[in-house]
N, CA and C atoms as a LAMMPS dump frame, in Angstrom:
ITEM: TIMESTEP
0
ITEM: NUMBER OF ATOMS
204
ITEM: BOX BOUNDS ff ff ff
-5.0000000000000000e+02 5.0000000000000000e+02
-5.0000000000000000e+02 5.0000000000000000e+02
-5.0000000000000000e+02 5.0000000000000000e+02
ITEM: ATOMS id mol type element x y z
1 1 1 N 296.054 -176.689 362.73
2 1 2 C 296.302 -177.524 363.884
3 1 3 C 295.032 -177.77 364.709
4 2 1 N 294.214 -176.662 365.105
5 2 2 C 293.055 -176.834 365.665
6 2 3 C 291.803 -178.217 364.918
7 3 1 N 292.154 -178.57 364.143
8 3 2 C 291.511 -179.224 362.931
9 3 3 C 291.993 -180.52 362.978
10 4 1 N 293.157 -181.06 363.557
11 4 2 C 293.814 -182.144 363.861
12 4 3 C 293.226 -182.302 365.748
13 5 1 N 293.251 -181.455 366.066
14 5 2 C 292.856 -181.688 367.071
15 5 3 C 291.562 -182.307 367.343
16 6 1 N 290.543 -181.372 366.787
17 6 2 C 289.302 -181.651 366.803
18 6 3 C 288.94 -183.207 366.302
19 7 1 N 289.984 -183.537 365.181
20 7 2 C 289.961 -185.195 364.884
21 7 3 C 289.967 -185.671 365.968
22 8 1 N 290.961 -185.812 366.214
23 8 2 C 291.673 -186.904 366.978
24 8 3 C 290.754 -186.738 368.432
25 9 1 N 289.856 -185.353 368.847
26 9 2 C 288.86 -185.48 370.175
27 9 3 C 287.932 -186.237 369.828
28 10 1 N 287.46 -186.079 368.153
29 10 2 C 286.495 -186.476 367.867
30 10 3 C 286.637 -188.357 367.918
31 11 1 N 287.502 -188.432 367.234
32 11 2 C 287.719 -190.279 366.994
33 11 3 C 287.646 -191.161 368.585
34 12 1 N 288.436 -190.163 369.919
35 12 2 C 288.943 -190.724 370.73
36 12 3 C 287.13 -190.718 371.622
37 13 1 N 286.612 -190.088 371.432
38 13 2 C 285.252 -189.672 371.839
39 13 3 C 284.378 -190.865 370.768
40 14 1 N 284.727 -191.329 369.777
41 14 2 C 283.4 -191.946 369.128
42 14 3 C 284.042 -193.376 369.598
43 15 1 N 284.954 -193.584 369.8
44 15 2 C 285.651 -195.274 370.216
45 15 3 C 285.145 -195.415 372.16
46 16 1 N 285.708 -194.236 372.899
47 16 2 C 284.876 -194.062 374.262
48 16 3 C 283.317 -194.017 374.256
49 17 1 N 282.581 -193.527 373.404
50 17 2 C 281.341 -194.073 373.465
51 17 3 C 281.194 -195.396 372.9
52 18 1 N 281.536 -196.044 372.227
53 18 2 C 281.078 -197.498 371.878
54 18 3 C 281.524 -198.195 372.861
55 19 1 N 282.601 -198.359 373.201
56 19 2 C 283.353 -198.735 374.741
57 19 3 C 281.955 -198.929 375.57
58 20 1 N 281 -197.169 376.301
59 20 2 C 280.645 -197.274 377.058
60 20 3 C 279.08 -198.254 376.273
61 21 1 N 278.569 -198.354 375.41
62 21 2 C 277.409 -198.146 374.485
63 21 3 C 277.76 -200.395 374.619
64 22 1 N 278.433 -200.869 374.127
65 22 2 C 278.724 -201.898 374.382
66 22 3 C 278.624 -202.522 376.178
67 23 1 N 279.079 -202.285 377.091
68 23 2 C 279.102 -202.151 378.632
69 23 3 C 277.561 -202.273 378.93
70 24 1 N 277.251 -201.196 378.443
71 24 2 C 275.724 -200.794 379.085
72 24 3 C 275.117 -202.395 378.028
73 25 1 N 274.826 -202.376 377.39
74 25 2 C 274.519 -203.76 376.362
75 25 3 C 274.696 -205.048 377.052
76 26 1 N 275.895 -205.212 377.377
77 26 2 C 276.09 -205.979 378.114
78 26 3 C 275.492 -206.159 380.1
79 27 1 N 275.623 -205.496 380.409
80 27 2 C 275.016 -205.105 381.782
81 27 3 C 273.714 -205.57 381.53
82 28 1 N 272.468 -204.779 380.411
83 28 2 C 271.322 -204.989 380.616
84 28 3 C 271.052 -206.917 380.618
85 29 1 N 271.847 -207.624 379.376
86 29 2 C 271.645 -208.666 378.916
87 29 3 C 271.624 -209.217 380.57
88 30 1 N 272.548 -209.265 381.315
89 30 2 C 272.753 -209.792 382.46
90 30 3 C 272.3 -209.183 383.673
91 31 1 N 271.003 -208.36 383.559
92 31 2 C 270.4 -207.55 384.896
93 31 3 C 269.873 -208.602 385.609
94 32 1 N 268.991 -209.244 384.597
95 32 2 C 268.583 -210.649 385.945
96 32 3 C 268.915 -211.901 385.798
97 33 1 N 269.315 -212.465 386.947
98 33 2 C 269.671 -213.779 387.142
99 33 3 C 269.255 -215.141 386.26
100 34 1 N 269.675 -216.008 385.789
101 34 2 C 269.089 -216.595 385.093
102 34 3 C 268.723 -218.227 385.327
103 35 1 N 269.524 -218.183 386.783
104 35 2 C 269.324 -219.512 387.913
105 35 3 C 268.697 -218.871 389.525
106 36 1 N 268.214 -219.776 389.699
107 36 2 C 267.69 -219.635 391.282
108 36 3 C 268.637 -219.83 391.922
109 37 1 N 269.245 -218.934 393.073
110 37 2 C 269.903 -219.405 394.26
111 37 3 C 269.424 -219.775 395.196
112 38 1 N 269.853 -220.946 396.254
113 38 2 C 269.27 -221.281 397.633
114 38 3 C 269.729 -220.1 398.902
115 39 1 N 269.22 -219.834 399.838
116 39 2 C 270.098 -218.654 400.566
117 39 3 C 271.046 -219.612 401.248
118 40 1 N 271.571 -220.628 401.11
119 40 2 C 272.854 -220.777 401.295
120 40 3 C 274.119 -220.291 400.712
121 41 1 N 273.547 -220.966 399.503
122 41 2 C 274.767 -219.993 398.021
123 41 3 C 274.651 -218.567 398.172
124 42 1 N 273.418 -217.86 398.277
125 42 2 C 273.253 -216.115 398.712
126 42 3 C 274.424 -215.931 400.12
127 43 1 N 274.304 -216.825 400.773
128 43 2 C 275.427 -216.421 401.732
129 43 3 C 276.508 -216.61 402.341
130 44 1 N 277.474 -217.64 401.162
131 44 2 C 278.57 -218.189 400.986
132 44 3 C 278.773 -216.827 400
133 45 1 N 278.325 -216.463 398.825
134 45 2 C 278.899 -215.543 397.841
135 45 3 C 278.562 -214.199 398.88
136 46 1 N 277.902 -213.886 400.206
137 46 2 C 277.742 -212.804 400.658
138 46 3 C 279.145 -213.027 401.321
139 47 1 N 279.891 -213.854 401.705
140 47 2 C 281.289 -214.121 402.916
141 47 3 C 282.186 -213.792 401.711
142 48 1 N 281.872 -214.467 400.595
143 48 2 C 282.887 -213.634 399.342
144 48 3 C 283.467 -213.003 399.483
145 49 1 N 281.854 -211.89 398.981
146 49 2 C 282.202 -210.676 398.848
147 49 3 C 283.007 -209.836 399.308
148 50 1 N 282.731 -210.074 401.143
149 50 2 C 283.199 -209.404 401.584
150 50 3 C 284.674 -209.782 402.183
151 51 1 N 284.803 -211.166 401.725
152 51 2 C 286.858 -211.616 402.4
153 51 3 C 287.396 -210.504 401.298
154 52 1 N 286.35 -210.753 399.583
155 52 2 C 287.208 -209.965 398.58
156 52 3 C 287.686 -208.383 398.842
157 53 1 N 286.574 -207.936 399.521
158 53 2 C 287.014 -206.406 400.166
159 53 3 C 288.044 -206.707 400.967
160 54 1 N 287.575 -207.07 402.031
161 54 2 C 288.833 -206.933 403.121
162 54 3 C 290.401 -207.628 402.557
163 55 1 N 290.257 -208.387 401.27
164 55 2 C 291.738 -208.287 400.789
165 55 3 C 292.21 -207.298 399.839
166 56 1 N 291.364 -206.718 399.48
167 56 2 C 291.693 -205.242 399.029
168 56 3 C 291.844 -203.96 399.802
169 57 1 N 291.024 -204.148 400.861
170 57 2 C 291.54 -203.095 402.013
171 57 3 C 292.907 -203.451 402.347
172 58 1 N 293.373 -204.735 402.742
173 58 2 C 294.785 -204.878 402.893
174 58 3 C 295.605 -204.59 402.159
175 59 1 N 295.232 -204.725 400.99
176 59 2 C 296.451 -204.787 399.84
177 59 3 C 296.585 -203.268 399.998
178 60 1 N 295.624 -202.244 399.886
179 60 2 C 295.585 -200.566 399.617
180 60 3 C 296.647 -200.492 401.145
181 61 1 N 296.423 -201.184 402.196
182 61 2 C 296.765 -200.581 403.5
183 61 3 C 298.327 -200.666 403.077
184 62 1 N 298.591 -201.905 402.861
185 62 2 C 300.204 -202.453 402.69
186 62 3 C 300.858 -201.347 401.431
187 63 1 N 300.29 -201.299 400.383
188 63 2 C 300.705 -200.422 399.46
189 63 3 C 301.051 -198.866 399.958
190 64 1 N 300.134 -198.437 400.967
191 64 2 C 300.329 -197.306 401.692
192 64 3 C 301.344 -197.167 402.865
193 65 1 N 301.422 -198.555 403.455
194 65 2 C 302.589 -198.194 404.63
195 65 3 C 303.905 -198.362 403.607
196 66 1 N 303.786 -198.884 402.62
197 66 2 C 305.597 -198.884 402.062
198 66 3 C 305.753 -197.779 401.44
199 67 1 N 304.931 -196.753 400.771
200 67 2 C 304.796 -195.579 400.318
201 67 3 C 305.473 -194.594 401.441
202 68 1 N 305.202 -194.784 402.797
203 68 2 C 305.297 -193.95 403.948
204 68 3 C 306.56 -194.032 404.83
């Protein structure tokens, strides 16, 4: 049994590293930008960013008061 085990850590461990081994691959391809932004566009995608947080702070808040 120990021997089935060790498979199945082993397989689930060599598919989670390619997972991460692929990611990282991808990340580097796209570290730098490959268009110029004007700092207008820098700060329309900076108001983004941050409506996108604050609708995720809501959503976590709302999910938590019906929990309560």
């Amino acid at each position: 049994m120990p021997a089935l085990e060790t498979l199945v850590g082993e397989r689930i461990g060599s598919v989670l590293r390619g997972w991460t081994e692929k990611i990282t691959e991808i990340n580097k391809k796209y570290e730098t930008p490959r268009i110029s932004m004007s700092r207008s566009v820098k700060i329309a995608l900076l108001f983004l960013r941050i409506y996108l947080i604050l609708l995720v702070v809501l959503l976590v808040y709302k999910f938590w008061t019906l929990l309560t």
